[in-house]
C-alpha positions as CSV (number, residue, x, y, z in Angstrom):
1,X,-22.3,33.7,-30.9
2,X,-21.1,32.7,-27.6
3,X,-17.8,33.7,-25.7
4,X,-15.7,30.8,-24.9
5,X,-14.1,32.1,-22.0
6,X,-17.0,33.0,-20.1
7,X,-17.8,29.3,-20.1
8,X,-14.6,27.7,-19.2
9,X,-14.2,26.1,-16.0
10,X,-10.7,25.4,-14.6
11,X,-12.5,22.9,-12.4
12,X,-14.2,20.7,-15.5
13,X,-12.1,18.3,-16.5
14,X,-10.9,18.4,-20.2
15,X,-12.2,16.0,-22.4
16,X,-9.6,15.5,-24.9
17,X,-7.5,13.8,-22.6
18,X,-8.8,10.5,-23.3
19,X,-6.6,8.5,-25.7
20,X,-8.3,7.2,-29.1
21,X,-9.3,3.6,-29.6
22,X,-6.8,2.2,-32.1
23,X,-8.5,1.7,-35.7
24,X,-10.4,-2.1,-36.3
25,X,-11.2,-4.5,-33.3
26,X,-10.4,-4.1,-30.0
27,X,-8.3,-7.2,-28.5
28,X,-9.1,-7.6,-24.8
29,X,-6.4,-9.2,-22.6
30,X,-8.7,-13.0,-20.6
31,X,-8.8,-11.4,-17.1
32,X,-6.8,-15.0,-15.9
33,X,-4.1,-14.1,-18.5
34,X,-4.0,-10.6,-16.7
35,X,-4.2,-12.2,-13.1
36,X,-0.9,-14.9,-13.7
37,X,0.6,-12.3,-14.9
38,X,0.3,-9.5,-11.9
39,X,0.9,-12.9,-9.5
40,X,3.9,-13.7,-11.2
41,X,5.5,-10.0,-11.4
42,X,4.2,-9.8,-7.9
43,X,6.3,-12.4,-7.2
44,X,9.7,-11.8,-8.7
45,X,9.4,-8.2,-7.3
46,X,9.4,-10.3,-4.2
47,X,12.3,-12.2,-4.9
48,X,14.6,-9.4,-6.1
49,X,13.6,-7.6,-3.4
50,X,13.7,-9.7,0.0
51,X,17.7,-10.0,0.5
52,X,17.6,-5.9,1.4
53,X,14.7,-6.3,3.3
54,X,16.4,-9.3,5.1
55,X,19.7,-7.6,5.6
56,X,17.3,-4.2,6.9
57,X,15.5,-6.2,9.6
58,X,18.4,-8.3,10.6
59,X,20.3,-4.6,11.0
60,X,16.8,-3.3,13.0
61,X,17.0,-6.3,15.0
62,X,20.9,-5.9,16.3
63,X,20.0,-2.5,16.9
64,X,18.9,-4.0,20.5
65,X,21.7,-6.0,20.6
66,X,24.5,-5.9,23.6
67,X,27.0,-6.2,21.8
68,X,25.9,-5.6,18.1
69,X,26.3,-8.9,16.2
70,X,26.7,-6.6,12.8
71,X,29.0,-3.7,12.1
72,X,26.9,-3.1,9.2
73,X,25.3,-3.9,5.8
74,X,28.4,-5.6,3.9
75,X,29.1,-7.4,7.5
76,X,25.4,-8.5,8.1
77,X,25.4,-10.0,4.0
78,X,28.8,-11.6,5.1
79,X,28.4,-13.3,7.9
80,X,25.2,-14.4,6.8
81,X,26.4,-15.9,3.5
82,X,29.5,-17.6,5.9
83,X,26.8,-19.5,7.6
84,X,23.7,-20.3,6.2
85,X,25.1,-19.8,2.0
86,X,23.4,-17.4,-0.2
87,X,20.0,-19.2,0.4
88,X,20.2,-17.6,3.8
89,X,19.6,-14.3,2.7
90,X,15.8,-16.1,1.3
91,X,14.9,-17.6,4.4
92,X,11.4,-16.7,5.5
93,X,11.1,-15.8,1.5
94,X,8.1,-18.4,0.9
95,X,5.5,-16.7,4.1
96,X,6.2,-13.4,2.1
97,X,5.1,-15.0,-1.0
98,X,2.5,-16.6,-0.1
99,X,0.7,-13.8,0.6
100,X,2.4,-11.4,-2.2
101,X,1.2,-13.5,-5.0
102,X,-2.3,-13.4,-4.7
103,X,-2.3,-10.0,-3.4
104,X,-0.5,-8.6,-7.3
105,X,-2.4,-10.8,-8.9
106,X,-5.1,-9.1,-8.6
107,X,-4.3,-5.1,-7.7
């Protein structure tokens, strides 16, 4: 009989990690349902997303500023709302997804 514990590695990796294959057929997700889908999450990410990252680089940008245009986040949002209406905080939205889209769709 052999010892166990003279043949354990902690560097082996353990096999009963894997999960089980459910019971009956296996249903594979179509690889084009799988790819709309990652392009479309990529892409609402996106569009949730891209007001901070607007306000963040506008911010960056006054940073060099003399005198500062912004006071700060809730004043950048404003005065960018004032003057181009909520759609302003989207502009330049479209280049981003252009390129976002096909890039989730198929990470």
């Amino acid at each position: 009989m052999q010892d166990k514990r003279a043949s354990f590695s902690p560097f082996r990796r353990p096999q009963y990690l894997a999960a089980a294959a459910p019971a009956g057929r296996v249903k594979l997700t179509h690889p084009g349902k799988a790819i709309l889908a990652g392009g479309i999450a990529g892409g609402i990410e996106i569009c949730i997303t891209f007001p901070t990252e607007y306000v963040k680089t506008q911010l960056q940008l006054d940073e060099k500023a003399n005198p500062p245009k912004y006071r700060g986040i809730g004043d950048c949002v404003k005065q960018t709302v004032q003057s181009h209406g909520v759609k302003g905080l989207y502009r330049g939205l479209s280049s981003l997804l252009y390129g976002s889209i096909p890039k989730s769709a198929v990470r």
